[in-house]
C-alpha positions in Angstrom: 0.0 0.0 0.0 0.9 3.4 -1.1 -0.3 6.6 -0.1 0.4 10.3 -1.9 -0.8 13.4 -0.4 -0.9 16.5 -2.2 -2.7 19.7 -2.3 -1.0 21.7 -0.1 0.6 24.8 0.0 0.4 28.8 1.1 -2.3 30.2 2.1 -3.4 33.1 4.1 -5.3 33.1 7.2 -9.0 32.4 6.9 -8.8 30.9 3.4 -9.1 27.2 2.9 -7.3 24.1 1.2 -8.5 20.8 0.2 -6.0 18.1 0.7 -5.9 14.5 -1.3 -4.6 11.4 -0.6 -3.9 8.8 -3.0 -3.7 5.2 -2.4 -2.6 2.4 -4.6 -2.7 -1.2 -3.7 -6.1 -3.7 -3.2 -9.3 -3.2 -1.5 -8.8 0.2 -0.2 -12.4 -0.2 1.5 -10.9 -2.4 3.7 -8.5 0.4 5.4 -10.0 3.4 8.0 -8.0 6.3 6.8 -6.8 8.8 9.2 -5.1 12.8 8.6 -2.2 13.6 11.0 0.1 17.0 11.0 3.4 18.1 12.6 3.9 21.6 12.9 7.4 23.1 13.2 9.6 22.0 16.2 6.3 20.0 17.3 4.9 16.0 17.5 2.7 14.6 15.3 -0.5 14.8 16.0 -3.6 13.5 15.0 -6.3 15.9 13.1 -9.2 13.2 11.6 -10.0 10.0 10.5 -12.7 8.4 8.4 -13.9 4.8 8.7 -13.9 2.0 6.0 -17.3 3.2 4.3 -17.3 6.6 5.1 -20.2 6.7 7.5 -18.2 7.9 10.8 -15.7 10.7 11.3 -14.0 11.8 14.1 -11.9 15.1 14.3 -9.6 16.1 16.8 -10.8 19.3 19.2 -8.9 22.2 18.1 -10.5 21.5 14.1 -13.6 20.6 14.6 -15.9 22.2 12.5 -13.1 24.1 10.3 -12.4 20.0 8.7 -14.0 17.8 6.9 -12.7 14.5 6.3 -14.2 12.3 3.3 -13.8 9.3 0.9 -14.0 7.9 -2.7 -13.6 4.1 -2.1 -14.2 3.8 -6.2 -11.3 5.8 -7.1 -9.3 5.5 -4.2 -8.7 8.6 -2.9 -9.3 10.7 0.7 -9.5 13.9 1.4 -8.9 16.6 3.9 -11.3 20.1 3.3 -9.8 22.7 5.6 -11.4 26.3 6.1 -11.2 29.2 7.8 -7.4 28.5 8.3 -4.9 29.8 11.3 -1.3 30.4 11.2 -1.5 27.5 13.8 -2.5 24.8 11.1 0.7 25.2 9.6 2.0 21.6 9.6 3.1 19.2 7.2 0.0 16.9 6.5 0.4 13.3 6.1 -2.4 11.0 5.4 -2.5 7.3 6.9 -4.1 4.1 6.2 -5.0 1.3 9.0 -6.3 -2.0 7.7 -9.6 -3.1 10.2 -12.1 -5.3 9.8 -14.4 -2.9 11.9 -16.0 -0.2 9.8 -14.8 3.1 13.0 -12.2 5.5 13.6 -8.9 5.3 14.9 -6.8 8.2 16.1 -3.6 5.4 16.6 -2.7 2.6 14.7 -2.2 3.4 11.4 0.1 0.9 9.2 1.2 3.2 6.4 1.9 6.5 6.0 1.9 9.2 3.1 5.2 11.5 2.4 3.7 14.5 3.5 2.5 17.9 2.0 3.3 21.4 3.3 0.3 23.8 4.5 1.7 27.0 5.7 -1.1 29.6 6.9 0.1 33.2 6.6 -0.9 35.6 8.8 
């Protein structure tokens, strides 16, 4: 399984990005998918995840509301629609996958990872 984000990039503060995440390899509806970011001198940290069909999401505090996390299990693909953007979501963004055989969320767990891609929020 590969993943490739992309979509990120500068922005200023209050605009918005959409993020995407591409995955090759089989039955990609069989992996909850999950966004993380680490900002500058920080950890990792988890910002949302998306079970195996879609149906639940789960978004860490500080983003709630300003994220929305979806999938296209027919082309393989997640995404990551950020709005109303602060100078503290500047992070690199990486996208994960976690094979389950439960269709929820995880926030830990994940077996692969994407490369990254750069969102910097200007203020």
């Amino acid at each position: 399984v590969q993943l490739q984000a992309s979509g990120g990039g500068l922005v200023q503060a209050g605009g918005s990005l959409r993020l995407s995440c591409a995955i090759s390899g089989p039955t990609f509806s069989s992996y909850a998918m999950g966004w993380f970011r680490r900002a500058p001198g920080k950890e990792r940290e988890f910002v949302a995840a998306i079970s195996r069909s879609g149906s639940d999401t789960y978004y860490e505090r500080t983003v709630r509301g300003r994220v929305t996390i979806s999938r296209d299990n027919a082309n393989n693909a997640v995404y990551l629609h950020m709005i109303s953007l602060k100078p503290e979501d500047t992070a690199v963004y990486y996208c994960a996958a976690k094979f389950t055989v439960y269709d929820g969320t995880y926030h830990t767990g994940y077996d692969y990872w994407g490369q990254g891609t750069l969102v910097t929020v200007s203020s």
